[in-house]
N, C-alpha and C positions, 0 to 999 in steps of 0.2 A: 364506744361502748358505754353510751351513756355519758354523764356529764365532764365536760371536758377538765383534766388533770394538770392541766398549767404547766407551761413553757418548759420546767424544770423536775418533772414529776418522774426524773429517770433516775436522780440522785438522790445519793445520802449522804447528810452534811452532820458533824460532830460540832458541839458548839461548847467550849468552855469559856462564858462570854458573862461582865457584870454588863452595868450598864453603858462600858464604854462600846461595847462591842454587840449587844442582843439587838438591837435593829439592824444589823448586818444579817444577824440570824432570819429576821423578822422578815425582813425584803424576801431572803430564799424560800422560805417557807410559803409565804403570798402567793410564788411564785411556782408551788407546788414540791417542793423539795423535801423528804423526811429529813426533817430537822432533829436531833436527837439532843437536846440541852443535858450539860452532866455538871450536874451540882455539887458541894462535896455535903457530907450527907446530913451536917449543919444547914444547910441550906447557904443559897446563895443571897447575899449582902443587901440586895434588889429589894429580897422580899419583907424588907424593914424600910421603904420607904413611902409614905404615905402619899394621894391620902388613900385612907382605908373604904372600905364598906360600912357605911353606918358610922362613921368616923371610930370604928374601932380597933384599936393597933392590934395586925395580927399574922403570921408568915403568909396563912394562907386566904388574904382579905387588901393583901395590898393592890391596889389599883392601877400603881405604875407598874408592880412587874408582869398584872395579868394582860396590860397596853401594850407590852415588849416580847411575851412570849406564846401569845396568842397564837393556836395551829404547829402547835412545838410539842413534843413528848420530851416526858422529861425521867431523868433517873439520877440516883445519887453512888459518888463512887471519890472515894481519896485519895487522890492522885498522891499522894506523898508517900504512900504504905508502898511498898513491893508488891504485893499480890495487885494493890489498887492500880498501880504501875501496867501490870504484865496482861491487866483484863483491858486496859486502857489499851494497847498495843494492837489484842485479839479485834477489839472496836473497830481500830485506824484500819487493819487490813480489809475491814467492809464497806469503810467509808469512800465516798468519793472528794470532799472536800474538808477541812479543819476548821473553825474559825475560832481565833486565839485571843482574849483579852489578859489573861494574866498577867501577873508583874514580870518586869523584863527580867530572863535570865532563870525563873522560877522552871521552867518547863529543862530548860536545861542542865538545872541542878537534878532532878529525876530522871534525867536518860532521856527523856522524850519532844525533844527539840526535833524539829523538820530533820537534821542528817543522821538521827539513829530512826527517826519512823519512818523516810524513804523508801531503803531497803524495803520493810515489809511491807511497801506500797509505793512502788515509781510512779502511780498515776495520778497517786494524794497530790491534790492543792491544796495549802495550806497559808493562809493569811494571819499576819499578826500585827493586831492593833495596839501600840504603846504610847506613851505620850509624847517622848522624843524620837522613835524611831531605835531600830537596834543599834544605830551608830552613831559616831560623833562627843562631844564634852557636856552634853546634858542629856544624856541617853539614863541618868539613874537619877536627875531631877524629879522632884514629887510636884503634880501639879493636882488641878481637878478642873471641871466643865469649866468655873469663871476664870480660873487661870488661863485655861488656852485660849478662853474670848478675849481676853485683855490680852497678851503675850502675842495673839494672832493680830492684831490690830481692829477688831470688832466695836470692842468697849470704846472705842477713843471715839468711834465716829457714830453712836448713839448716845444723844442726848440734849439735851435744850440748844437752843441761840444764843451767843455770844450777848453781853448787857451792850447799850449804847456806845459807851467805850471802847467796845470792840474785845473785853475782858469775859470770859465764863466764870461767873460767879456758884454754876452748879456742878457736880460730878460728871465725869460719864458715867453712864449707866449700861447695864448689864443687859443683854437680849434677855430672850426667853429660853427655862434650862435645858442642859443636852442640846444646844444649837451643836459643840463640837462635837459632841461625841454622833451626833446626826450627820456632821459634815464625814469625819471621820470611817461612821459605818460605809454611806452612799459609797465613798472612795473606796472602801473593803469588799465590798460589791461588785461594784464595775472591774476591779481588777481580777476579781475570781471569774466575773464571766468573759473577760480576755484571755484567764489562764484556760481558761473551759473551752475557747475556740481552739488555743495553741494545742491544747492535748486530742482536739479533735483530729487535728492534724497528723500531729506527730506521736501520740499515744505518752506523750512525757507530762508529768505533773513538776509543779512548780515551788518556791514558798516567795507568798508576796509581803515586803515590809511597809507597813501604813505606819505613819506619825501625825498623831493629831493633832500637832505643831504646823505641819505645814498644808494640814488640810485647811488649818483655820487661816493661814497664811496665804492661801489660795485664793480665798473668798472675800476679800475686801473691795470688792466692786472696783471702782476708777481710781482708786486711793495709792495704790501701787505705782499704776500706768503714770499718774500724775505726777509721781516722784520721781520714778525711776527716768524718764524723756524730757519729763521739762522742771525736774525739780522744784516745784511746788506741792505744799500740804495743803492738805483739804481742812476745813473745818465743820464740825459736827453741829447741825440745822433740825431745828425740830420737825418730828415725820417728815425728813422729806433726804434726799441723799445728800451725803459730805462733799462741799464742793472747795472751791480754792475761793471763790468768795461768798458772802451771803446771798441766798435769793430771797424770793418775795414767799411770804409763808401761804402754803397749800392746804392745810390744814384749819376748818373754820367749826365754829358754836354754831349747833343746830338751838332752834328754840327749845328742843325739848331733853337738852342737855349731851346731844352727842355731838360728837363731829364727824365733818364730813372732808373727805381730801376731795379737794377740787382742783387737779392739773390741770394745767395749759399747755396742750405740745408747742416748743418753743417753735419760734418762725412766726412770719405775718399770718400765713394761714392759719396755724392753731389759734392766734389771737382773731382773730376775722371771727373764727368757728365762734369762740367763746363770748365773744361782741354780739354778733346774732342773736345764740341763745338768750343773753342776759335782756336784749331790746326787748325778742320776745315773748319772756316770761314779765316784763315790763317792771324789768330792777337796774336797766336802764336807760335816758332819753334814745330814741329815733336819732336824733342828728349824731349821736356818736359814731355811729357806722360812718360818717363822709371822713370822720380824722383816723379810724384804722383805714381808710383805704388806701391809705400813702405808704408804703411798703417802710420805709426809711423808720419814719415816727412809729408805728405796727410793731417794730422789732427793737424800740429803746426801752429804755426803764422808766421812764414816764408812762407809758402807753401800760406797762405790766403793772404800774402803782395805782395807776388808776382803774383797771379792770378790779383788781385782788379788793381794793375797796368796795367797788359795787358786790363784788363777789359777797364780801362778806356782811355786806347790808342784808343780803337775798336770803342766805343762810340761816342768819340770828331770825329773820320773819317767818320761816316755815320749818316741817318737821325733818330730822336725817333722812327719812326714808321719803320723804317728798320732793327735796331737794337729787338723790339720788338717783329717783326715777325719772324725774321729768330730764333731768341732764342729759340721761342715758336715750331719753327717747329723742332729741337730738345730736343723739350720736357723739356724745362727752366721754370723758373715761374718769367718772365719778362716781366715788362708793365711800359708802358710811364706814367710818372707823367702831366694826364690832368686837364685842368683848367674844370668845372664844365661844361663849355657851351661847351665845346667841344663833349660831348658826343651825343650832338642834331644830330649828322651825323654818330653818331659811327651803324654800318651794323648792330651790335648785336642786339642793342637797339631795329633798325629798326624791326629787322626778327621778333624776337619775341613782337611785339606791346607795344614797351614800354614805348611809349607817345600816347595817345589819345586826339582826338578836341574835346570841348565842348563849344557850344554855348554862346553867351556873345550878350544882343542886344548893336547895334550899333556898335560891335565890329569885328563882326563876329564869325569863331570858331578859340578857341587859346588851344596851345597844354599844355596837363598835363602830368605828370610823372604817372605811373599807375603799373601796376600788380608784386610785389615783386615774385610771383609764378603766376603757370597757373594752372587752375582746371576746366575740364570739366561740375564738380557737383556742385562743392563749389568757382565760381569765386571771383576775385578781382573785384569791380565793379565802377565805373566810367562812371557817366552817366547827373548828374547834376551841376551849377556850383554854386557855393556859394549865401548864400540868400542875400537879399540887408537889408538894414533896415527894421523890420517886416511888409519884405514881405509875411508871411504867416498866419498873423494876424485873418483872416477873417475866413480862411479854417480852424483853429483850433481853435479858439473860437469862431466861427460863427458854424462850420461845426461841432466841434466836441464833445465842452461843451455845446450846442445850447444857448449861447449869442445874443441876438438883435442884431440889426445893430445899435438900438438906443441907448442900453448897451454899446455898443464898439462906439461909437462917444463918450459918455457922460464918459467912460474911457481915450478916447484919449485926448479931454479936460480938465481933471482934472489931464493929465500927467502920468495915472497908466501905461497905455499900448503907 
């Protein structure tokens, strides 16, 4: 009937969610899902976090929250008041799914914890995102996004090379922000559409506990495996992954001040491959190819100290993006290390629609980042642009609980909504 309404467009999801939890929202909604975001009527925390529009601080101008709750309706309602309580309730009975970021234990000082909302909904799924999880001896520890990067083991294994001594004379460093609470959503995600298969089945809703402890604990690449089987630690290598020893740096100076990662699939053949190209692009001699053809020497550290040199002769003489193409047209797996805004122009991006405009009054249309995939049946969808302070007040408690208008003034008044 017209444009197709995505994968998820049969539910309605409740989101009381900052920003450890609104990309979980975010995914659902994508994904076609009425997402109903409830703020409390100060507004949510999010909306103070820059940057702004015009760099001007402002609820309804922030950047990061209009990125997170983009295709959301949004309303305001205080869960701490009784009446805010009992309308909260009437909500959950409509809803099909919860998504819960609060402080742990908050929801259940008001009654409204998964075993009093059940009842009035056995098919509610209900996820809660905390930083320890509901259980355990740091289940009331205060953390934030760099906390659980370092705490998960992230931070330890981003950051420069060891000095010649074999000593780190710099920090680890920090990813880029909300990696946990990203890790953390995706997991809030995937388990609500697990609990969404179970209840297809069995018609039973669930509550799922995420801890963004052990989603960041999940995600340490080989760092874990390394430990745990052969007890060895990996050390933290510039752009390039944590290994138990150093490798040869991937990472090289383009002439015109960028760089470029230049891998080598390990084995004789990725060096073979690599030996090729460099002959020729002619960065380096013809007779080099007779000493990779010996499998033995191909696959030592002689053989990789001396390709990563020429590599990085090649590099410094021409530009990131000339180095990156020509790689790629022999079949490399080399690409420029871009700065995030750079990609606003990248062709790819462009072909396949991977920013879309969406209305803003007064603003005009401003572009978003959109569809991870393309799907003829089941799109990514991108159509509205984040709610402002309950803006949708009226249409869902007017429209859809049938609330007065005198109800929701004598609410608005007394602070509930």
């Amino acid at each position: 009937m017209g444009e197709p309404a995505g994968p998820l467009a049969d539910l309605r999801v409740l989101e009381i969610a900052d920003e450890k939890g609104a990309y979980c929202g975010k995914l659902l909604a994508a994904n076609g899902a009425d997402v109903v975001k409830i703020e409390p009527p100060w507004g949510d925390k999010s909306r103070t976090y820059g940057p702004f529009v015009h760099d001007q601080p402002h609820p309804e101008r922030s950047l990061h929250f209009w990125h997170y709750n983009v295709n959301k309706r949004g309303i305001t309602l205080d869960l701490r008041t009784p009446e805010g309580g009992e309308i909260f309730r009437r909500l959950v009975a409509t809803a099909d799914m919860l998504v819960d970021a609060t402080p742990l234990d908050f929801l259940r000082q008001y009654h409204l914890h998964y075993e009093a909302l059940q009842p009035l909904n056995p098919r509610l799924i209900m996820v809660s995102i905390t930083p320890f999880g509901q259980t355990g001896p740091y289940r009331h520890y205060k953390t934030s996004d760099l906390v659980h990067l370092a705490l998960g083991g992230q931070m330890a294994i981003c950051g420069y090379d060891p000095d010649a001594s074999g000593h780190y004379d710099t920090p680890p460093i920090a990813p880029q922000m909300w990696h946990a609470y990203h890790m953390a959503s995706h997991y809030a995600f995937l388990g609500l559409l697990g609990a969404l298969c179970y209840r297809d089945r069995s018609g039973e809703g669930q509550f799922i506990d995420v801890s963004i402890h052990e989603a960041c604990c999940s995600n340490t690449e080989m760092s874990m495996p390394f430990f745990m089987y052969n007890e060895l630690e990996v050390l933290r290598q510039t752009n390039r992954h944590a290994f138990p020893y150093i490798t040869q740096p991937l990472s090289h100076r383009a002439r015109d001040g960028y760089y470029v990662w230049a891998g080598i699939t390990p084995g004789p053949v990725g060096m073979r491959k690599a030996a090729r190209f460099l002959v020729a692009v002619g960065a380096a001699p013809p007779e080099v190819l007779a000493r990779f053809a010996d499998d033995a020497w191909a696959d030592s550290l002689e053989a990789r100290q001396l390709l990563t040199s020429y590599i990085q002769t090649y590099v410094a003489a021409h530009t990131a993006e000339e180095v990156y193409h020509a790689a790629q047209a022999h079949d490399l797996p080399w690409g420029v290390v871009r700065r995030p805004e750079d990609n606003l122009a990248d062709p790819q991006f462009q072909a396949r629609g991977g920013f879309v405009p969406i209305a803003h009054e007064g603003l005009g249309e401003l572009p978003y980042t959109t569809a991870p995939w393309l799907s003829a049946t089941t799109p990514w969808r991108l159509w509205r642009r984040a709610p402002t302070l309950g803006e949708h007040n009226e249409e869902i408690y007017g429209g859809e609980l049938g609330m007065t208008a005198a109800t929701l003034q004598r609410l608005r008044a007394a602070g509930v909504i």
